[in-house]
Structures are given as C-alpha cells and as structure tokens.
C-alpha positions as CSV (number, residue, x, y, z in Angstrom):
1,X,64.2,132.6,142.1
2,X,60.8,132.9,139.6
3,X,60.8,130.6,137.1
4,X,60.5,126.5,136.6
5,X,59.8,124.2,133.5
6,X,56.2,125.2,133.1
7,X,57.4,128.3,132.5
8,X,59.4,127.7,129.2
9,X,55.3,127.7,127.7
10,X,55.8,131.1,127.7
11,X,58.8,131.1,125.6
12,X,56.3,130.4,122.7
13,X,54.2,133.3,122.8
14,X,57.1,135.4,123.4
15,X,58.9,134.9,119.9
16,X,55.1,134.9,118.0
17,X,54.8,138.7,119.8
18,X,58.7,139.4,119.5
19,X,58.0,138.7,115.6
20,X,61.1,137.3,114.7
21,X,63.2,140.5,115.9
22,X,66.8,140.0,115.7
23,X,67.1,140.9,119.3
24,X,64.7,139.6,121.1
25,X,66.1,137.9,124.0
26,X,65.1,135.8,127.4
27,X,66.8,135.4,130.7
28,X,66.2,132.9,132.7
29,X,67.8,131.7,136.0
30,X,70.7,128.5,135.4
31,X,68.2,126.0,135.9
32,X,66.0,127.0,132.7
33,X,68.7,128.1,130.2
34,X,69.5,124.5,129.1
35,X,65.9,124.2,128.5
36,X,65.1,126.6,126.8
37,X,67.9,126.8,124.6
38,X,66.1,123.4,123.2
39,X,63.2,124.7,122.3
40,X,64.2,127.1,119.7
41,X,62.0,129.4,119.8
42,X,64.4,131.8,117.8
43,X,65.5,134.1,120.9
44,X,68.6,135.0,122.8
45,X,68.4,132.9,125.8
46,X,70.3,133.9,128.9
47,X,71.4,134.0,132.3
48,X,69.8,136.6,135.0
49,X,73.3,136.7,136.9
50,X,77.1,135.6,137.2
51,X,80.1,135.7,138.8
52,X,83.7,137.7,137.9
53,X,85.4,134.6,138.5
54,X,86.5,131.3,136.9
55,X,86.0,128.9,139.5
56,X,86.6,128.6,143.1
57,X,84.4,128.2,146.2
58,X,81.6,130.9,145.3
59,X,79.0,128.6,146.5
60,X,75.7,129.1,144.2
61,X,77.4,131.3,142.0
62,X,77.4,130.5,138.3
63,X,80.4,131.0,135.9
64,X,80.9,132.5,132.3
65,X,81.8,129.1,131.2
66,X,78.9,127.3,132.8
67,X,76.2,129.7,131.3
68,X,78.4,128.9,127.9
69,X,77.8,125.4,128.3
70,X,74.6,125.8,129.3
71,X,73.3,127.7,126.0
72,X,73.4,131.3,127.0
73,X,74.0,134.5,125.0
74,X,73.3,136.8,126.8
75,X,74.0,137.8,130.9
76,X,72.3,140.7,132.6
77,X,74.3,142.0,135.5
78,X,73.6,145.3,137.9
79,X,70.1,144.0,139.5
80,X,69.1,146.1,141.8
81,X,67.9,144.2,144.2
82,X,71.3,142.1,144.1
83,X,73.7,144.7,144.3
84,X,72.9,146.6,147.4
85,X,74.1,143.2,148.9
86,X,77.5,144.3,148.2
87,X,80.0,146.5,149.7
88,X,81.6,147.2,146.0
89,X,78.9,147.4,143.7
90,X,80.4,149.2,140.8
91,X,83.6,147.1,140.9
92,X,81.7,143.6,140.9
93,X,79.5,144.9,137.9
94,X,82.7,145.8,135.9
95,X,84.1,142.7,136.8
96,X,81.0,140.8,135.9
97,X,80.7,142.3,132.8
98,X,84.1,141.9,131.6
99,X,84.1,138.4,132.5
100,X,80.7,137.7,130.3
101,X,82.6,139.6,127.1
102,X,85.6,137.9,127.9
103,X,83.8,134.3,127.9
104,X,82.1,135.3,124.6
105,X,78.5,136.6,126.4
106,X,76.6,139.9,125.3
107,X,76.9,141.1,129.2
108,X,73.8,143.8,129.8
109,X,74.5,146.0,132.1
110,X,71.6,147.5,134.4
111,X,72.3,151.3,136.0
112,X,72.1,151.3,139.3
113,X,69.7,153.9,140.8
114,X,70.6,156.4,143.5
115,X,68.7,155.7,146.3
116,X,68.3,158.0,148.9
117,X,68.6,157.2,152.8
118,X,65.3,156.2,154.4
C-alpha cells in the first residue's frame, strides 16, 4: 500500500540510472500501473500482486486480465509478507504464476524464506 501519483516522478530518474537496460522494470500497486504505463519512461511496468483466478468474488484482488488492460508486463508474486497469510502458500504462488504466463505476463516469482518458530 506505498505508492500514489507523486510517486511516478520517480519513474524518471529511474530509467536515466537504469540506462536504457533492456530489463529494467517497475512494479507498482493497480492504482499506478495505468499511469505509469503513460509516461514512457522506457521500463517494464508492473503489478506487485494477483490473483489465480479469472473473476469471481475475490474482493480487492486484481486479475491477469485487468493488469493486461491496465499496461502491465510484468507481475511479481511470492511476497513475503503476503504469503504467510495463507494456509497454501506454494500452491497459490504456482497458481499465481501460471495464471500471469498464461495471460501473457512475465510472472516473477519471489522464494519464500524458511522462517523459524519464534
């Protein structure tokens, strides 16, 4: 939940220090990838998060095809600080990640880390 139009000032700096790299990519939460996608700064712009499925009631959730609409490239999915939410973490990953490919997204994929009990 970082992020809001100022923000996109950033995007500026980011491709003059990225240098024009093929790869160089953003993500940024739904509300920003629309607007940044218009700046053209020359990056991959996409989404922090989404979910497995195609529609239904997954309230605040964001589809494949919305972040396609939207402008995106690119999804990450594995956060750490969102899957420990979940009682099937390495399913919903898979599933999330599959879903971005299969909706035409470069899904990133984050390793979760072992954490030991406290």
């Amino acid at each position: 939940m970082n992020g809001n139009y100022a923000a996109l000032a950033e995007l500026d700096g980011i491709a003059v220090a990225a240098g024009g790299a093929v790869m160089s990519r953003c993500a940024f939460p739904f509300t920003l990838i629309a607007p940044a996608v218009a700046r053209e700064a020359g990056l991959m712009i996409g989404a922090q998060d989404c979910h497995w499925a195609q529609s239904g009631a997954h309230t605040g959730c964001i589809s494949v095809a919305m972040l396609v609409e939207a402008g995106a490239q690119i999804v990450i999915v594995g956060h750490s600080e969102r899957v420990p939410t979940s009682t099937r973490p390495n399913a919903e990953v898979r599933a999330k990640a599959a879903a971005a490919i299969a909706g035409g997204l470069i899904a990133i994929v984050l390793r979760r880390r072992n954490r030991s009990p406290a």
